[in-house]
C-alpha positions as CSV (number, residue, x, y, z in Angstrom):
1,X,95.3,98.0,113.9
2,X,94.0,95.5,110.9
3,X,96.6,93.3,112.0
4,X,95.6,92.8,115.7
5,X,91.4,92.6,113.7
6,X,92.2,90.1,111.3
7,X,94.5,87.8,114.3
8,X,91.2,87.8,116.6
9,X,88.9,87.2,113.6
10,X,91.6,84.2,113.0
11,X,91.5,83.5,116.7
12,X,87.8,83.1,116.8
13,X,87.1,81.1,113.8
14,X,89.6,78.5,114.9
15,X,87.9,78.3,118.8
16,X,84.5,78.4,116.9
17,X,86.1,75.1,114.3
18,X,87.1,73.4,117.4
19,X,83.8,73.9,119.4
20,X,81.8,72.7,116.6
21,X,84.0,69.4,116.3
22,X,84.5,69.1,119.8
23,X,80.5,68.8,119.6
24,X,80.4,66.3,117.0
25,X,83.0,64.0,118.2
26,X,81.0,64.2,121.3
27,X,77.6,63.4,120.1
28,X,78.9,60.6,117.7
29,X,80.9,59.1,121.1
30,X,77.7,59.1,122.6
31,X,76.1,57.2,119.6
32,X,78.6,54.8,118.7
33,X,80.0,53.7,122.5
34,X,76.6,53.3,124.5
35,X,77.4,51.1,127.1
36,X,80.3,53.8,128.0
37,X,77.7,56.1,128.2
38,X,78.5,56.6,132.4
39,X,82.3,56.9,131.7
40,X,81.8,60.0,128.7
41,X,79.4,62.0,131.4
42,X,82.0,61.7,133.9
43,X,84.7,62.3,131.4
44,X,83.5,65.6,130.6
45,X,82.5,66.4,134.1
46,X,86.0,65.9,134.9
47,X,87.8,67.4,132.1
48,X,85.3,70.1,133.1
49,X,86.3,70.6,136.4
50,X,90.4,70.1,135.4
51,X,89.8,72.7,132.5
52,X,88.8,75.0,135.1
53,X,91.1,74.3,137.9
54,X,94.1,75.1,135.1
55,X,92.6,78.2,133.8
56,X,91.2,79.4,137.4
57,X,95.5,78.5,138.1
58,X,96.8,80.9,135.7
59,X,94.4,83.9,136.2
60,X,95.8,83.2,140.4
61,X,99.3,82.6,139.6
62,X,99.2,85.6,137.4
63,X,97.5,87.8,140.4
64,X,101.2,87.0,142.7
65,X,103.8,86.2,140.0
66,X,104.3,87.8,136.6
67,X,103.4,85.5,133.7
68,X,106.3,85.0,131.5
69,X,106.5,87.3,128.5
70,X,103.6,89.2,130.0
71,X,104.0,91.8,127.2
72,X,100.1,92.4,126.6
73,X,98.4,91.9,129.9
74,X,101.1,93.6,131.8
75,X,101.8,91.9,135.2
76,X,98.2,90.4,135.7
77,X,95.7,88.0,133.4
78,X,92.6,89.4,133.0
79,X,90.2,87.2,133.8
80,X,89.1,86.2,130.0
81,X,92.3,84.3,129.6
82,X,90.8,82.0,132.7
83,X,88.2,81.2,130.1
84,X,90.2,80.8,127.1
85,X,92.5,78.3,128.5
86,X,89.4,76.9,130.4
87,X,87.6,76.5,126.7
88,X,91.1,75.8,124.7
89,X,92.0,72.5,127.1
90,X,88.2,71.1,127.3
91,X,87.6,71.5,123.7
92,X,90.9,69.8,122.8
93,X,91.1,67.3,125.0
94,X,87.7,65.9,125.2
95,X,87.4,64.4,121.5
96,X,90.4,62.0,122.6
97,X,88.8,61.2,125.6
98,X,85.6,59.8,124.5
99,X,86.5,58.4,121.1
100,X,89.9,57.0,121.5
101,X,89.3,55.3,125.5
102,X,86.4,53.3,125.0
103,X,87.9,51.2,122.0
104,X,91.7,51.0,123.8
105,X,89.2,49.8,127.0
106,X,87.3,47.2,125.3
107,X,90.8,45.5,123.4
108,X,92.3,45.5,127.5
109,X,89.4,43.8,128.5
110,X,89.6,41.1,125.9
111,X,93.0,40.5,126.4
112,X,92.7,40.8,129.8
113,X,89.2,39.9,130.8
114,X,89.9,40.0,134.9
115,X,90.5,43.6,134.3
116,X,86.7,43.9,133.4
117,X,84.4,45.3,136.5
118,X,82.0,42.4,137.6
119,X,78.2,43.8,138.4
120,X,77.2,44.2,141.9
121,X,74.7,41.6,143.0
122,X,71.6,42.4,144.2
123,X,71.3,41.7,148.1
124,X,70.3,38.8,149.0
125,X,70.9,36.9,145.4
126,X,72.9,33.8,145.4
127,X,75.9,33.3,143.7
């Protein structure tokens, strides 16, 4: 019984590390690359929504197939585990996506600078 305690004390220290550096790399991103401000929202608006798609997945699959190695939760996910993989891909995922992108972006559009999105004119101004 102190076995199982001291695995989910482990358990949530290390979900409670990665949320608090998920955070920072998050805020920093959002410092350092302003002008990719609109592709970080919509970064973790999407990862949001994927994270919960593949979480949402495995507590369905679960409900009609048996997980493999289903040796806790029986046959069936509770519901938690939806939320644990929903918070385990976000939170490890999203520091790659807003720190590491914007900088790989920026060298493709240097080396490659028709790849670069051209702003919309306003209508009715001359080009």
């Amino acid at each position: 019984m102190a076995a199982e305690a001291l695995i989910e004390t482990y358990v949530v220290i290390l979900f409670a590390g990665i949320f608090i550096m998920s955070y920072a790399v998050i805020l920093v991103a959002w410092y350092r690359f302003r002008e990719w401000l609109s592709y970080e929202v919509s970064s973790v608006i999407g990862l949001g929504v994927g994270s919960a798609w593949i979480g949402l997945g495995l507590w369905a699959y679960s409900q009609v197939l048996p997980l493999p190695l289903a040796v806790q939760w029986e046959m069936y996910a509770p519901l938690w585990a939806a939320l644990l993989w929903f918070v385990w891909t976000f939170l490890t995922e999203i520091p790659f996506l807003v720190t590491i992108v914007p900088p790989m972006l920026n060298a493709c559009y240097r080396a490659f600078p028709s790849l670069r999105p051209q702003p919309e004119k306003a209508q009715g101004e001359r080009s």
